[in-house]
Backbone bond lengths (Angstrom), bond angles and torsions (degrees), N, CA, C in turn:
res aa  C-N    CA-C-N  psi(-1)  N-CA   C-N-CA  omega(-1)  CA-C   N-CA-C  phi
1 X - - - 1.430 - - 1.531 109.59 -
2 X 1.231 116.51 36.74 1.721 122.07 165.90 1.505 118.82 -52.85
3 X 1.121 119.64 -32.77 1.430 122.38 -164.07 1.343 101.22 -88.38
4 X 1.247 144.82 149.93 1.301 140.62 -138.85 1.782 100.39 -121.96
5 X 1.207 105.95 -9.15 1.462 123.35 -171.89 1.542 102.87 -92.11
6 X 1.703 117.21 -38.27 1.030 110.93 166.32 1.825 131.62 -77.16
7 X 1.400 101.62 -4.10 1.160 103.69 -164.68 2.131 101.49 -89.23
8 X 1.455 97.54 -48.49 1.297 95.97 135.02 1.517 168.35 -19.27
9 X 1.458 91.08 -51.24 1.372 101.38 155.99 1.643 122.57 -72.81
10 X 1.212 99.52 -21.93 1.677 108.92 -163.71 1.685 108.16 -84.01
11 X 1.197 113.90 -27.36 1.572 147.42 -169.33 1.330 113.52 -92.48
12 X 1.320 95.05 -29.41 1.705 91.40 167.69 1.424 140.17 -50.90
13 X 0.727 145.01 120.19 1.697 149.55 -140.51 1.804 88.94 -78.89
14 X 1.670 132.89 -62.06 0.725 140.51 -176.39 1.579 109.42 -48.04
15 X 1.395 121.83 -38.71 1.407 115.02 -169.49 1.884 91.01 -100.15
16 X 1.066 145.34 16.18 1.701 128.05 -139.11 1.692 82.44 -111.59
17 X 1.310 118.97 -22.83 1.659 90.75 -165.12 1.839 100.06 -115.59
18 X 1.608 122.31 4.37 1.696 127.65 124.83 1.388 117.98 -38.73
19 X 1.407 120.64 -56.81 1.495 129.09 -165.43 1.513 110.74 -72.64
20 X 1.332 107.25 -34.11 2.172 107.11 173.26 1.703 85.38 -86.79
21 X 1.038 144.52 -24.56 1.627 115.10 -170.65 1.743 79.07 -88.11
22 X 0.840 164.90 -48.21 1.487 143.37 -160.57 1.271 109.65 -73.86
23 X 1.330 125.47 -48.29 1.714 127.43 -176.03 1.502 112.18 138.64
24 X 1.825 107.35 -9.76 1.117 119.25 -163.87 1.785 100.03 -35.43
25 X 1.154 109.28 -55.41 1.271 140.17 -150.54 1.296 124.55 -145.29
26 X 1.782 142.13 153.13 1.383 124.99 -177.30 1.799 89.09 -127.74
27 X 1.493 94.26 167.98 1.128 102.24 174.95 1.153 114.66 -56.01
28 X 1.133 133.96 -80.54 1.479 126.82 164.67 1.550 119.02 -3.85
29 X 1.460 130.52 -32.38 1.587 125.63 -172.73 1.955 87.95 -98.40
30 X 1.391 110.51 -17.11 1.848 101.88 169.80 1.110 109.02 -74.38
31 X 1.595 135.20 -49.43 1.446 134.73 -174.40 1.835 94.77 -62.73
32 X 1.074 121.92 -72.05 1.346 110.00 -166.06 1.675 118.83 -35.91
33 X 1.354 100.29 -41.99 1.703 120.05 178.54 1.590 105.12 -46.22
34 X 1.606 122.93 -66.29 0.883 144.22 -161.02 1.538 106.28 -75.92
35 X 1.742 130.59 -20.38 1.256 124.72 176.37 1.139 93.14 -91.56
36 X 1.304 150.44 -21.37 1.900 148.22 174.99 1.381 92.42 -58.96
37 X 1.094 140.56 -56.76 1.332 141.25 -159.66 1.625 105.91 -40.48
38 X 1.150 100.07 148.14 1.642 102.73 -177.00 1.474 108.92 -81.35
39 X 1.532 129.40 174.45 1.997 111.49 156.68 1.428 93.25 -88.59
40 X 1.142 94.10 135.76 1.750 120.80 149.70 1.617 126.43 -89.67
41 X 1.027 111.39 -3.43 1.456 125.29 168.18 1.912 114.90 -28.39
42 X 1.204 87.51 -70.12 1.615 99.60 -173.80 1.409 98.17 -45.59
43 X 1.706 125.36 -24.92 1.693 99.18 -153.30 1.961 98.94 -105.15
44 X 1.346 90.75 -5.52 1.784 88.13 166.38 1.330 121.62 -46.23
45 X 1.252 123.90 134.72 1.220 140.59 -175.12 1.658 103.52 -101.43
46 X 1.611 96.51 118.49 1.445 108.18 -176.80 1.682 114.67 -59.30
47 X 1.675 118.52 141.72 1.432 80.01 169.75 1.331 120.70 -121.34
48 X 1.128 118.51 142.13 1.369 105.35 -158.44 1.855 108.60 -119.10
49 X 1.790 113.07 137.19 1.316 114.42 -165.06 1.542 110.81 -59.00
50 X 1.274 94.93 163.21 1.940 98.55 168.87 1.389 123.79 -85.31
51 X 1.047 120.61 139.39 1.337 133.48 -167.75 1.412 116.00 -24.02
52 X 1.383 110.32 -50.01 1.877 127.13 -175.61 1.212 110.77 -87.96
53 X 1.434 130.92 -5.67 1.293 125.84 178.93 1.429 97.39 -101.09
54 X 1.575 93.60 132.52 1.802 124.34 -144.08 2.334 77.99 -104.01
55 X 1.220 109.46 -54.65 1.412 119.49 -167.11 1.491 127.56 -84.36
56 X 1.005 132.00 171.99 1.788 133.01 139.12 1.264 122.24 -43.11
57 X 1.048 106.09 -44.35 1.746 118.49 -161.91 1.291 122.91 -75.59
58 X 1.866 94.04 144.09 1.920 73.27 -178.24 0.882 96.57 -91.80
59 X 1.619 101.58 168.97 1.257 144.09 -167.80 1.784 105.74 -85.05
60 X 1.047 103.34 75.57 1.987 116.99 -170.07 1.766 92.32 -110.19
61 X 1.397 102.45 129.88 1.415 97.25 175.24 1.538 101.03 -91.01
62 X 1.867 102.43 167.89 1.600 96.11 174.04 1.648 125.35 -85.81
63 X 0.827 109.83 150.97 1.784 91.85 -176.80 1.695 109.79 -109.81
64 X 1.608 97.73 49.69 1.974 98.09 155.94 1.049 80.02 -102.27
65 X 1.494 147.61 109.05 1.735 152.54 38.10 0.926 118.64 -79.71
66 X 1.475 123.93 -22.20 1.260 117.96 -178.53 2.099 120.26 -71.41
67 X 1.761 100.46 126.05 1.702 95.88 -178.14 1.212 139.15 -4.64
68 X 0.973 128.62 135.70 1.424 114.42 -172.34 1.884 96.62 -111.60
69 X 1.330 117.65 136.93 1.349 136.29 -177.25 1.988 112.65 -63.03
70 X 0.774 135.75 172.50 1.415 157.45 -160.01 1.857 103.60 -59.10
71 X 1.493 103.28 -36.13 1.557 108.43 -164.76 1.902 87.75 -136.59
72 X 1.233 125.34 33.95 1.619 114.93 141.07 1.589 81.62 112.45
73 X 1.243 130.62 -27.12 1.703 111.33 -137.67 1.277 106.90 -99.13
C-alpha cells in the first residue's frame, strides 16, 4: 500500500464497512486507524449567524404556494 491513492481508497469511510465484510480488514485495524488520526478540532471554523437572522432556525420557506399535485398534496 505505497501509493497514497491506494491507501485512501481503503480508508474511505464509504468503502470501510465492504472492506471488514470481505476480510480486507477488521474492526479492530478501523479503531486503531481512527485513534492515529490527529485532532482537527482547532481547525474548525466557527460558525457564526448573519447579521438579520433574529433566530436558530433555518430560514426554509413554507411551500403552501407551492402547486398542488393531482389529489391536493
Amino acid at each position: 500500500m505505497d501509493n497514497p491513492k491506494d491507501h485512501a481508497k481503503i480508508w474511505d469511510r464509504r468503502t470501510l464497512e465492504r472492506n471488514v465484510r470481505k476480510g480486507v480488514m477488521t474492526r479492530k485495524d478501523v479503531e486503531k486507524y481512527l485513534k492515529s488520526l490527529p485532532d482537527s478540532a482547532s481547525k474548525v471554523a466557527e460558525d457564526e449567524p448573519d447579521e438579520d437572522d433574529e433566530d436558530d432556525e433555518d430560514d426554509v420557506e413554507d411551500d403552501d404556494d407551492a402547486p398542488k399535485g393531482k389529489n391536493g398534496a
